[in-house]
C-alpha positions as CSV (number, residue, x, y, z in Angstrom):
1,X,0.0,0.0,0.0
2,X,2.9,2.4,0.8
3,X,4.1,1.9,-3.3
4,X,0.4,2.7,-4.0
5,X,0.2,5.9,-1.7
6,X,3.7,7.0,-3.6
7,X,2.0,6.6,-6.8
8,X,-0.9,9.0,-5.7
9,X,1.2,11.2,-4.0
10,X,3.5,11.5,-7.0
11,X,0.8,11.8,-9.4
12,X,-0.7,14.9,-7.4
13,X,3.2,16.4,-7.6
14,X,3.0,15.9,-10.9
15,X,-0.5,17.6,-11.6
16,X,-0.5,20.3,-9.4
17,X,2.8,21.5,-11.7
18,X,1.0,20.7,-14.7
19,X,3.1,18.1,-16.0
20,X,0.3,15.8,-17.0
21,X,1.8,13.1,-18.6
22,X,4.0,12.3,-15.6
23,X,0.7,12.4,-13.5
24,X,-0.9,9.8,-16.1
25,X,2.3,7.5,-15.6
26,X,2.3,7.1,-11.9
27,X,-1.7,7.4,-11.5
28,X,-1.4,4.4,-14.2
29,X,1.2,2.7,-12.1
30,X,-1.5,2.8,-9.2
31,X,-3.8,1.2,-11.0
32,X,-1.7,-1.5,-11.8
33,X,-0.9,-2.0,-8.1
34,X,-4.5,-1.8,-6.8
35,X,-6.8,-2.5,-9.9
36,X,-9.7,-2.9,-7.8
37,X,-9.2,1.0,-6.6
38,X,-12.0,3.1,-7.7
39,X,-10.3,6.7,-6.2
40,X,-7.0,5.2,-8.4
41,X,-9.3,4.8,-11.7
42,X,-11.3,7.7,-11.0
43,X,-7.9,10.3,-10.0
44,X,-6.5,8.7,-13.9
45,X,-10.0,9.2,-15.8
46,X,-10.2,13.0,-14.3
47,X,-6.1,13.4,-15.0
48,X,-6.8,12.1,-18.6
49,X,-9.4,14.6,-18.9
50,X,-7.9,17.0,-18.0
51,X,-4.8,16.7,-20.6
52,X,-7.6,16.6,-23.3
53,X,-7.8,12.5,-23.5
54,X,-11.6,12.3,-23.3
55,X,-11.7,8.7,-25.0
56,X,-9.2,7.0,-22.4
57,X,-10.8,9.1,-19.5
58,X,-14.0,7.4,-20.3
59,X,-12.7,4.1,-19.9
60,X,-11.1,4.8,-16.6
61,X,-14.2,6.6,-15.6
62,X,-16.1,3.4,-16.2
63,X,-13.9,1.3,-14.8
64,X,-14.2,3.6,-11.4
65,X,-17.7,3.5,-11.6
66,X,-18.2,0.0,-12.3
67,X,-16.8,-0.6,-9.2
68,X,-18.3,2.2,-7.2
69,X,-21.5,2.5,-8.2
70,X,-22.5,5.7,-6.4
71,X,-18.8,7.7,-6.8
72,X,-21.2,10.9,-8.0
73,X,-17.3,13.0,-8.8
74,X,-16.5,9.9,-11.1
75,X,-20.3,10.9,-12.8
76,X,-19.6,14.0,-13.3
77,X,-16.4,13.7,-14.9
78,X,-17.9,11.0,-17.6
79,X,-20.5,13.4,-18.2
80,X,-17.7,16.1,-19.2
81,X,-15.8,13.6,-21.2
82,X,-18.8,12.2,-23.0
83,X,-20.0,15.3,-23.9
84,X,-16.5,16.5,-25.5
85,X,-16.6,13.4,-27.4
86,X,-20.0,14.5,-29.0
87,X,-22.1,11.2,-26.8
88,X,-25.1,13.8,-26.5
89,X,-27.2,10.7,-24.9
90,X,-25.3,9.2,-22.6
91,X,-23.1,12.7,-20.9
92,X,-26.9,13.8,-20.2
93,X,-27.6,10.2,-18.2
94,X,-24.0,10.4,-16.7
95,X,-25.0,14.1,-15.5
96,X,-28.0,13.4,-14.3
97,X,-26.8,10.4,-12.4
98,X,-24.0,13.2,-10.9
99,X,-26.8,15.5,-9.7
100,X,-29.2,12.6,-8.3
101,X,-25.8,12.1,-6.0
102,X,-24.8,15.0,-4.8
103,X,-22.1,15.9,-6.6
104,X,-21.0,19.5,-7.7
105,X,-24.8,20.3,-8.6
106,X,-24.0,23.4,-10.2
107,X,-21.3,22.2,-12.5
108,X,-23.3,19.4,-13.4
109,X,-26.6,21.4,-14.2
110,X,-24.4,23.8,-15.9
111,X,-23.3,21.4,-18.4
112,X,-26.3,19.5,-18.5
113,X,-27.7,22.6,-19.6
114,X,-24.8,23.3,-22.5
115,X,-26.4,19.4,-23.9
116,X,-30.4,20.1,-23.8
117,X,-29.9,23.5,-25.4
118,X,-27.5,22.4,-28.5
119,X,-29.8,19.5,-29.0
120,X,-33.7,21.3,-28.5
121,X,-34.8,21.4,-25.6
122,X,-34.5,24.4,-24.7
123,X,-37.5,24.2,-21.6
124,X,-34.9,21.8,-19.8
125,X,-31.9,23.8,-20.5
126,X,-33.5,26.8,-18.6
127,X,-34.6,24.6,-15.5
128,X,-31.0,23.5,-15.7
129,X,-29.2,26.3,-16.0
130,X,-31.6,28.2,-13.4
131,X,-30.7,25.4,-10.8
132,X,-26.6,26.6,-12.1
133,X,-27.3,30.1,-10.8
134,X,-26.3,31.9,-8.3
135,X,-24.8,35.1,-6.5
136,X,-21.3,35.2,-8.5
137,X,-20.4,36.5,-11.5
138,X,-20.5,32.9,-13.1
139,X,-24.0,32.2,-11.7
140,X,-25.3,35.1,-13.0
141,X,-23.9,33.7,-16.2
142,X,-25.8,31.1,-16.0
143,X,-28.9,33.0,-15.3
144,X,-28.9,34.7,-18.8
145,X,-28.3,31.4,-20.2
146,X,-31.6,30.4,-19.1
147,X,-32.8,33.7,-20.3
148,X,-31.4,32.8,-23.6
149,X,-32.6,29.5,-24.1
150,X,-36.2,30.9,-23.1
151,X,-35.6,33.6,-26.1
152,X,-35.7,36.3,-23.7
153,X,-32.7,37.7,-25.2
154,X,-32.9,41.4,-24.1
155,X,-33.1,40.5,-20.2
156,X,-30.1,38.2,-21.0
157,X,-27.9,41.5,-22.1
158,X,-29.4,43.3,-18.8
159,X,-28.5,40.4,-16.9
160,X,-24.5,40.0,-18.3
161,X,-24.1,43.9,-17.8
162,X,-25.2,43.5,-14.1
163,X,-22.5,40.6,-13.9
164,X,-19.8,43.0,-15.9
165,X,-20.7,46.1,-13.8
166,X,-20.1,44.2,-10.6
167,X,-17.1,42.2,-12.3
168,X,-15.3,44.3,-14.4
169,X,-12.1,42.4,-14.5
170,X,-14.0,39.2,-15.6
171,X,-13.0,38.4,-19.3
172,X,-15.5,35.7,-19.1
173,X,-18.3,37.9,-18.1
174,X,-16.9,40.7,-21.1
175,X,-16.8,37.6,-23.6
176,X,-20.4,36.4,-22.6
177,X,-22.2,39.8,-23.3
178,X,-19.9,39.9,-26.6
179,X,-21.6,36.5,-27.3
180,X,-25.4,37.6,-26.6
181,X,-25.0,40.8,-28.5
182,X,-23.4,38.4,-31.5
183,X,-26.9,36.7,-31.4
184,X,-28.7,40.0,-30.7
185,X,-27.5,40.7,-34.5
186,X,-25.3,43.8,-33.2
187,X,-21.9,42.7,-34.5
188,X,-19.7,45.5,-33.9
189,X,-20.6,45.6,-30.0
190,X,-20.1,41.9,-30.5
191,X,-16.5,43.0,-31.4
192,X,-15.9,45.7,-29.0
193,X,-16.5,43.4,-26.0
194,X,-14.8,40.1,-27.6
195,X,-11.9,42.8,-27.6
196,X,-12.3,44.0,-24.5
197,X,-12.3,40.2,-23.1
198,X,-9.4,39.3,-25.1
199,X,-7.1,42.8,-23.6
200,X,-8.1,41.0,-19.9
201,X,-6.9,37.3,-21.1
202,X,-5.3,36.8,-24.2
203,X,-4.6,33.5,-23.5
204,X,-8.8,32.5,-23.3
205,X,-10.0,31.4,-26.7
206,X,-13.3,32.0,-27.0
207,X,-13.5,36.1,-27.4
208,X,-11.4,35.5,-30.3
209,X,-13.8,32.9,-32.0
210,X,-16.7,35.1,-30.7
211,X,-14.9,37.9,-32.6
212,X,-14.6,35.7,-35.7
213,X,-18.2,34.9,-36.0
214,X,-18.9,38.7,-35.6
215,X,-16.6,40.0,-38.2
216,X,-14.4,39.7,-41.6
217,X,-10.5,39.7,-40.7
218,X,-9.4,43.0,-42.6
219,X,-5.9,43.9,-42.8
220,X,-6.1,45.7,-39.9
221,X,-6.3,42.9,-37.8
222,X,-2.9,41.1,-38.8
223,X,-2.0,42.4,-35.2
224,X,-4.7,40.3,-33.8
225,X,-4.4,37.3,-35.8
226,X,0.2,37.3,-34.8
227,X,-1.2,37.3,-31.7
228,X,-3.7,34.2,-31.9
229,X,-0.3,32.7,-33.6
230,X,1.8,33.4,-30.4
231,X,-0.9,31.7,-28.1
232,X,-0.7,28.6,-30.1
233,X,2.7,28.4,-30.0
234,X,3.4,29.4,-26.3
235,X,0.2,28.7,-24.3
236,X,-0.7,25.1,-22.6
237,X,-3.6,24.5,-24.1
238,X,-6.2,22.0,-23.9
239,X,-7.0,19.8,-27.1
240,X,-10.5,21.9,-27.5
241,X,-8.9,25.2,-27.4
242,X,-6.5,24.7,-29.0
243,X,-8.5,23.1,-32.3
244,X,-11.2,25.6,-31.6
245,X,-8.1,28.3,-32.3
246,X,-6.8,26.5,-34.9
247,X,-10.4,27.1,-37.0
248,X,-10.6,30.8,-36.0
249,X,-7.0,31.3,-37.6
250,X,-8.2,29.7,-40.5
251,X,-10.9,31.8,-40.7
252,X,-8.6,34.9,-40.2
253,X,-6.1,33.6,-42.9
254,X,-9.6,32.3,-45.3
255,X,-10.9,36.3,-45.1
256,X,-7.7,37.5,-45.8
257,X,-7.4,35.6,-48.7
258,X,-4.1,33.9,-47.9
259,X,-5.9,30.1,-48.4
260,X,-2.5,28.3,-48.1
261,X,-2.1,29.1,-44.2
262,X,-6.1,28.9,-43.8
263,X,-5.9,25.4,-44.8
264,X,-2.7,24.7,-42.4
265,X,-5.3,25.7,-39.7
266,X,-8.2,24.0,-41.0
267,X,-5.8,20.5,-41.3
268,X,-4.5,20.8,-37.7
269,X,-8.2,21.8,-36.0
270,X,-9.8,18.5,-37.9
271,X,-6.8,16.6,-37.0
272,X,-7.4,17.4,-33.0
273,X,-11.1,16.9,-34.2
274,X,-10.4,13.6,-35.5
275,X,-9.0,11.9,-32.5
276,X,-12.5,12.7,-30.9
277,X,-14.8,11.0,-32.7
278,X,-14.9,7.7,-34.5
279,X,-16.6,7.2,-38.5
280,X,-17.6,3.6,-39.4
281,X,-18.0,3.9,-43.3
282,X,-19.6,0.5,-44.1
283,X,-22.2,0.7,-40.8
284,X,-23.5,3.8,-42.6
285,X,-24.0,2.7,-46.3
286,X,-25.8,-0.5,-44.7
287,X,-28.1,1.8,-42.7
288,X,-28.6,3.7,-45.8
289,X,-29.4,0.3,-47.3
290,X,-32.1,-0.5,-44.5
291,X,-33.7,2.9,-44.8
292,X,-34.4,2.4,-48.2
293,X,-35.8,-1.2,-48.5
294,X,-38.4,0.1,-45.5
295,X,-39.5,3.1,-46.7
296,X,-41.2,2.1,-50.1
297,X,-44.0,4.0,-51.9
298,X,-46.2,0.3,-50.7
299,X,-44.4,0.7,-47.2
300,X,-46.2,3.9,-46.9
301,X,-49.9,3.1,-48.6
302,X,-50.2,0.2,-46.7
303,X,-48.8,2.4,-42.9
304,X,-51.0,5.6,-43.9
305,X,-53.4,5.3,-41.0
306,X,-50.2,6.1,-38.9
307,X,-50.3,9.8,-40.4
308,X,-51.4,13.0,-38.9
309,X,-53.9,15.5,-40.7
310,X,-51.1,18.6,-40.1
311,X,-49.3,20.8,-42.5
312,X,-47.6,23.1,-40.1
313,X,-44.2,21.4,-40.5
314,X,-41.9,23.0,-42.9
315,X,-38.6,20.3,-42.9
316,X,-35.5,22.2,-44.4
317,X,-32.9,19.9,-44.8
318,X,-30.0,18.7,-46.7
319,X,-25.9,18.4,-45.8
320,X,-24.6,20.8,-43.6
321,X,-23.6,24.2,-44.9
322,X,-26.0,23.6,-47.8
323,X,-28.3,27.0,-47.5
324,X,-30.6,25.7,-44.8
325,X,-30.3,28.7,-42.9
326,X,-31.3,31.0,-45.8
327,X,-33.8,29.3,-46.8
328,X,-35.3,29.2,-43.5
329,X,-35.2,32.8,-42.7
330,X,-36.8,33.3,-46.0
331,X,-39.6,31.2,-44.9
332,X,-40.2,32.3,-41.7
333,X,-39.6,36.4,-42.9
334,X,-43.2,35.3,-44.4
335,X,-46.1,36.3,-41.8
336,X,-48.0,33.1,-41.3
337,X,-44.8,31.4,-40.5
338,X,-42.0,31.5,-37.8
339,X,-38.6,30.1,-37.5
340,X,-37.8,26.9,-34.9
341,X,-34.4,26.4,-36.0
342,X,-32.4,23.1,-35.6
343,X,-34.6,20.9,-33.5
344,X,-33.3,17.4,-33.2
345,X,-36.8,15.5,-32.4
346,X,-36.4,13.2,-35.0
347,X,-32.8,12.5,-35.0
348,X,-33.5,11.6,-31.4
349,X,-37.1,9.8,-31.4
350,X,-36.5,8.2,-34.8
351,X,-33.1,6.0,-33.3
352,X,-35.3,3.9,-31.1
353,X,-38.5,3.9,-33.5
354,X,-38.6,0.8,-36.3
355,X,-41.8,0.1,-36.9
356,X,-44.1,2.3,-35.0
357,X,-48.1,1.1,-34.3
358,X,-50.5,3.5,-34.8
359,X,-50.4,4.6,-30.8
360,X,-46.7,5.3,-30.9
361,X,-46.9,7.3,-34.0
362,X,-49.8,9.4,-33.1
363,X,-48.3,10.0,-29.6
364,X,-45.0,11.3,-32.0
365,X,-47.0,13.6,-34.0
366,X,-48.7,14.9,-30.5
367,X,-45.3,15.6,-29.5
368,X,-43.6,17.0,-32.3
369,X,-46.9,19.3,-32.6
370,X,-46.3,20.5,-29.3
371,X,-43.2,21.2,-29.7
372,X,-43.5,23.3,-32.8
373,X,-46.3,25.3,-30.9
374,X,-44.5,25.5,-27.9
375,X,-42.2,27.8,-30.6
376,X,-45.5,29.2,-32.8
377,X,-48.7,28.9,-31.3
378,X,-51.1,30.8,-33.9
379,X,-48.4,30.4,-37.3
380,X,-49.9,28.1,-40.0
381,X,-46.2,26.7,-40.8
382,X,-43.0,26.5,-38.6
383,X,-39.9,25.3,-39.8
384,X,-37.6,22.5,-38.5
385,X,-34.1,23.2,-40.1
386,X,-32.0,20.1,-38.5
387,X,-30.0,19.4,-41.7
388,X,-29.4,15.9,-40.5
389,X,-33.3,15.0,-41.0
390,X,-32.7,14.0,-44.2
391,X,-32.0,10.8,-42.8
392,X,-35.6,10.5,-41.0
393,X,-37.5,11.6,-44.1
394,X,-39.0,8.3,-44.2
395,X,-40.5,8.4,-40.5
396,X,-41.4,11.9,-41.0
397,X,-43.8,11.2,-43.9
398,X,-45.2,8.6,-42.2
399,X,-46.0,10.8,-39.3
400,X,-46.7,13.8,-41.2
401,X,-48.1,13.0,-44.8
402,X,-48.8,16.6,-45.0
403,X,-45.5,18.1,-43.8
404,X,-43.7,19.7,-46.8
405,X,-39.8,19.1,-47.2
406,X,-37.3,21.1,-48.7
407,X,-34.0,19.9,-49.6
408,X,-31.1,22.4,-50.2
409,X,-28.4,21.2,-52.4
410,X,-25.2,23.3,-52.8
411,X,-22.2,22.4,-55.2
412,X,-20.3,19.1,-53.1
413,X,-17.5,20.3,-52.6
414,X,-18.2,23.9,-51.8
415,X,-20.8,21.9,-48.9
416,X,-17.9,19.3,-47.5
417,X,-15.6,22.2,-47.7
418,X,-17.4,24.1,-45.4
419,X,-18.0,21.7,-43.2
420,X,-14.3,20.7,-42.8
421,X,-14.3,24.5,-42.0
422,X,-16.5,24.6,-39.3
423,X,-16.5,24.2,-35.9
424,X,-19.7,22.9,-35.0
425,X,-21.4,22.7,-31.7
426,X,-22.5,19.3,-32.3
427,X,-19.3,16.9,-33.3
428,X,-20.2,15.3,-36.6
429,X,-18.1,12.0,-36.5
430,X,-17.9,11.9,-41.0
431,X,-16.4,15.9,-41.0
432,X,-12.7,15.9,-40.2
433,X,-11.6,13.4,-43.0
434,X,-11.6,14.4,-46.4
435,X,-12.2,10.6,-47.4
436,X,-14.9,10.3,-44.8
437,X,-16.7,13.5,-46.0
438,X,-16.5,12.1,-49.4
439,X,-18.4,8.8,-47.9
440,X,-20.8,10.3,-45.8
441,X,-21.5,12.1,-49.1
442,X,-22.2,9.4,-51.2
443,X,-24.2,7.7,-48.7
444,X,-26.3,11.6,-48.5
445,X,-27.0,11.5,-52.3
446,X,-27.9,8.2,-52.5
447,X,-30.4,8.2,-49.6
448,X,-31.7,11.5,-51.4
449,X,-32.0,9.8,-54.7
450,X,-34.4,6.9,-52.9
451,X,-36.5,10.0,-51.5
452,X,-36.6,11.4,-54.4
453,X,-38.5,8.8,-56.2
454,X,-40.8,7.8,-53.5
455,X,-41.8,10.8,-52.1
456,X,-45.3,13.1,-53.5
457,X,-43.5,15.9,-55.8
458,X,-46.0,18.2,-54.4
459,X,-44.7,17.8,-50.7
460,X,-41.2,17.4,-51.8
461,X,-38.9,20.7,-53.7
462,X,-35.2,20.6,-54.6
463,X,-33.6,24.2,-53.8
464,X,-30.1,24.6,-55.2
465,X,-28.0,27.0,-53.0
466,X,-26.2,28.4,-56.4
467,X,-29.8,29.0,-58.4
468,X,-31.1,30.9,-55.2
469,X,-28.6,33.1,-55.1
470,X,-28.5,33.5,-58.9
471,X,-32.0,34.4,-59.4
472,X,-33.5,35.0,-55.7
473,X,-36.7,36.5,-56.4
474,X,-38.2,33.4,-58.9
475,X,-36.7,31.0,-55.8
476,X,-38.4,32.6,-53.1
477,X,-41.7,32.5,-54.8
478,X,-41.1,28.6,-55.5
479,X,-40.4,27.9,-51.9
480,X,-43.1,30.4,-50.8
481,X,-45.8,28.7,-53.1
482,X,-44.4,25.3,-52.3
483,X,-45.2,25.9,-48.5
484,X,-49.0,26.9,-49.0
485,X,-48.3,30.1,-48.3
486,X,-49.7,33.8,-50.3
487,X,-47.2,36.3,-51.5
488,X,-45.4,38.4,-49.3
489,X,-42.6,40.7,-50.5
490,X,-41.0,40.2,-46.9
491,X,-39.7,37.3,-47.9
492,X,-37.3,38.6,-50.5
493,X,-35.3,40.7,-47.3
494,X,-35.0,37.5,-45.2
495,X,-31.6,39.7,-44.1
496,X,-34.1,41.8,-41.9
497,X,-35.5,38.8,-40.4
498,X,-34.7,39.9,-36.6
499,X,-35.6,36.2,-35.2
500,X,-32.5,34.7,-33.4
501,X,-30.3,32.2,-35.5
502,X,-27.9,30.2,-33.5
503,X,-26.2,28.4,-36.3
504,X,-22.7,28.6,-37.7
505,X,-24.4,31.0,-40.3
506,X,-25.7,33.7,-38.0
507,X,-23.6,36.3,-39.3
508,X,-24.6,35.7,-42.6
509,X,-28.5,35.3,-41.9
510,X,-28.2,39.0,-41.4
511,X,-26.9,40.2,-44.7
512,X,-27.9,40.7,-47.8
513,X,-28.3,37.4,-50.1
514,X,-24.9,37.3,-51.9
515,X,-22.5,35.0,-54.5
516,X,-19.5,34.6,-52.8
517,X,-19.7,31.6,-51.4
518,X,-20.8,30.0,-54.6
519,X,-17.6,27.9,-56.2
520,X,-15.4,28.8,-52.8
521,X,-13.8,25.5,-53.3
522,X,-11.7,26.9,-56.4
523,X,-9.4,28.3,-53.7
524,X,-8.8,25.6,-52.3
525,X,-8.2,23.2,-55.7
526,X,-5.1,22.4,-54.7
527,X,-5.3,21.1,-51.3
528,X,-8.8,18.8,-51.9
529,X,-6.9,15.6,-51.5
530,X,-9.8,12.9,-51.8
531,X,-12.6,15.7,-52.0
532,X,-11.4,16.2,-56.0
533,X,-13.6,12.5,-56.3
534,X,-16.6,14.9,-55.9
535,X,-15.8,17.6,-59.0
536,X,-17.7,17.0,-62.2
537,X,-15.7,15.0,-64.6
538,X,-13.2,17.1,-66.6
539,X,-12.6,19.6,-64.2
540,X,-9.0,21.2,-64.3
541,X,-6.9,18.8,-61.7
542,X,-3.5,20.7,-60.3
543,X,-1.0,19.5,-58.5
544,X,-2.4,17.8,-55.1
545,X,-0.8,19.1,-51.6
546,X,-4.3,17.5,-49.7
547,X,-4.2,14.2,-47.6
């Protein structure tokens, strides 16, 4: 026991100086020596955490708990690494266990919060992050984060410049209100305080990827973006910070034009990506070939009792960063319809749901009806923009005969592009491989091609991102007609749509429709590496410097 109690001791040293993978060693040494110790597993699962190792800390973590049921610490700390690695399901269950024992309530609330907002639920994100709250400049934080997820973004500001005014050295608290007024649609205050954050810690990461969502890097802001480049190189930091600063450089170096170093950036942030999730290319084409061999134009004749007599739903879908969010604030500009933004209902019902009876799928439809007038409660149509539903198409007809879908397509490798630019808030286990993208791609087209011939043409319409923005007004009246709506010239401003989008295209929701996203991917030819499988045959093929 006294070699054990060395190992611990040691491992603490080790820690407490920040030297992490000497703490790893001796706390694994421990564990050798007294396997059946859960304090040994747990102290290794919270060390591996801690150096950014969230897929070993959660076998540790495991281990701990499997033999202490009831260690509420050990809880808490799978929930945090679960949720890094993108486990949406089970960090919420490991959470919730935390809180049912006792264990750092607050912390655990306040992440638990973080998972029911990103994926929709945005009634048990407040109760969460209300239970989070308290007297202190972080509580208070997490007051307007309830505020938030209720929509009651005004009080939010209020309640953030309370928590700066009485913390005024708090780059946290500057950052937060730089983040709510980046939401709020007023992106120069967005900037002031994501500066005023970064002049209190230049070493925190999130003003500076605030900032990038808020505005262009001009040449003004080389300073700024040397400076991002110094904390990389000189600042210990975690594997999330640092690939979250690896995108926001890439973004500085894509505005600036200079696409060589962008890409640099982009490569390393997917790389750190990369290690946290895990892409199994053959489960998803057999899952594509199961959806497909259900869902059948007899499939749905003879289940049509299951449907609900609604045409609220509006489903935008397609790949990610394939105009859903345009098309949806054009929508919802209209009058008679609102905006619900990326709910993930289906995504999360439809995994547990093969063959529904006719009492499970009404009680669906009740539910996703509620939902959508939990958001609406007098419009005639309210749109559901999870791009990902593409893949439930086939329950969501069934549920919703009526619904109407629109798919947005965009140029393929302008769409994986962006993706394998984006840092999203939910991890998306296809988008930090350029092969993988390319699979996941092929599996997308050919579950839309199955849709496409099974599916009524008169609930089903094809927008093309580059045809939109080519001739806006005859699109908008399509998608406008398509939706059962009347005319209304609103819906050719959808810039001045002032409803709150929380996607990775809220900066561009508020401008003016525009081209110059169409055939991005030219600056990038040379790098594509396996994305070139996607061009159209005969296009020019350069010299390759892509993986």
């Amino acid at each position: 026991m006294q070699a054990v109690q060395a190992s611990l001791d040691q491992a603490a040293r080790h820690a407490a100086a920040g030297r992490l993978p000497e703490a790893i060693a001796a706390l694994q040494s421990a564990v050798r020596l007294t396997p059946d110790s859960a304090v040994a597993h747990y102290r290794l699962g919270l060390t591996f955490w801690n150096a950014s190792r969230s897929r070993e800390a959660v076998a540790s973590l495991r281990t701990a708990i499997s033999l202490q049921p009831n260690f509420g610490r050990a809880h808490l700390c799978l929930g945090a690494a679960l949720q890094d690695l993108g486990y949406t399901t089970d960090a919420i269950a490991a959470l919730r266990t935390a809180i049912a024992l006792r264990a750092d309530v607050r912390e655990a609330h306040a992440r638990l919060g973080d998972l029911l907002r990103a994926h929709g639920d945005a009634a048990g994100a407040a109760a969460s992050y209300r239970k989070a709250a308290d007297d202190t400049t972080r509580g208070r934080l997490q007051l307007a984060n309830a505020l938030m997820a209720e929509d009651r973004y005004d009080e939010a500001e209020a309640t953030v410049r309370r928590a700066v005014a009485l913390d005024p050295d708090s780059s946290k608290a500057a950052w937060f209100l730089g983040n709510v007024l980046l939401y709020l649609g007023r992106f120069d205050e967005a900037v002031q305080q994501s500066d005023r954050a970064i002049a209190l810690s230049p070493v925190a990461v999130s003003p500076y990827y605030t900032r990038a969502l808020a505005k262009r890097f001009i040449e003004a802001d080389r300073p700024l973006v040397a400076q991002m480049e110094r904390v990389l190189r000189t600042t210990a930091l975690s594997d999330v910070a640092r690939m979250k600063l690896e995108y926001t450089l890439g973004k500085a170096y894509d505005d600036l034009s200079e696409y060589a170093q962008a890409m640099r950036h982009f490569d390393a942030a997917n790389r750190i990506e990369k290690t946290l999730s895990v892409y199994d290319r053959a489960q998803k084409a057999a899952w594509v070939d199961t959806i497909s061999a259900r869902y059948t134009p007899q499939y749905f004749a003879e289940h049509a009792a299951l449907g609900a007599d609604d045409e609220t739903p509006v489903l935008v879908l397609g790949m990610p960063r394939s105009g859903t969010t345009l098309v949806e604030q054009i929508v919802s500009s209209h009058p008679q319809a609102a905006g619900g933004g990326e709910l993930d209902f289906w995504l999360q019902r439809g995994q547990t749901l093969e063959a529904p009876s006719v009492t499970a799928a009404h009680a669906l439809a009740d539910d996703y009806r509620a939902l959508l007038r939990r958001i609406a409660p007098d419009a005639a149509r309210v749109t559901d923009k999870m791009p990902h539903n593409f893949q439930m198409i086939g329950l969501i007809h069934l549920a919703f005969p009526r619904a109407r879908i629109i798919h947005c397509r965009r140029h393929p490798v302008d769409t994986c592009l962006s993706i394998y630019f984006t840092d999203f808030m939910q991890r998306k286990d296809f988008a930090s491989d350029r092969g993988n993208l390319v699979a996941e791609y092929r599996q997308y087209e050919r579950l839309m091609a199955h849709w496409r011939t099974v599916l009524p043409p008169d609930r089903f319409l094809e927008v093309d991102y580059e045809a939109l923005v080519d001739d806006q007004e005859l699109w908008t009246r399509r998608v406008i007609d398509f939706c059962g709506l009347p005319w209304d010239a609103a819906c050719l401003r959808p810039e001045r749509n002032t409803r709150i989008v929380q996607t990775a295209s809220l900066r561009q929701a508020r401008q003016p429709v525009y081209r110059s996203s169409v055939g991005r991917w030219q600056h990038y030819e040379p790098w594509l590496g396996a994305l070139r499988e996607l061009l159209p045959a005969g296009t020019a093929a350069p010299t390759d410097t892509g993986q």
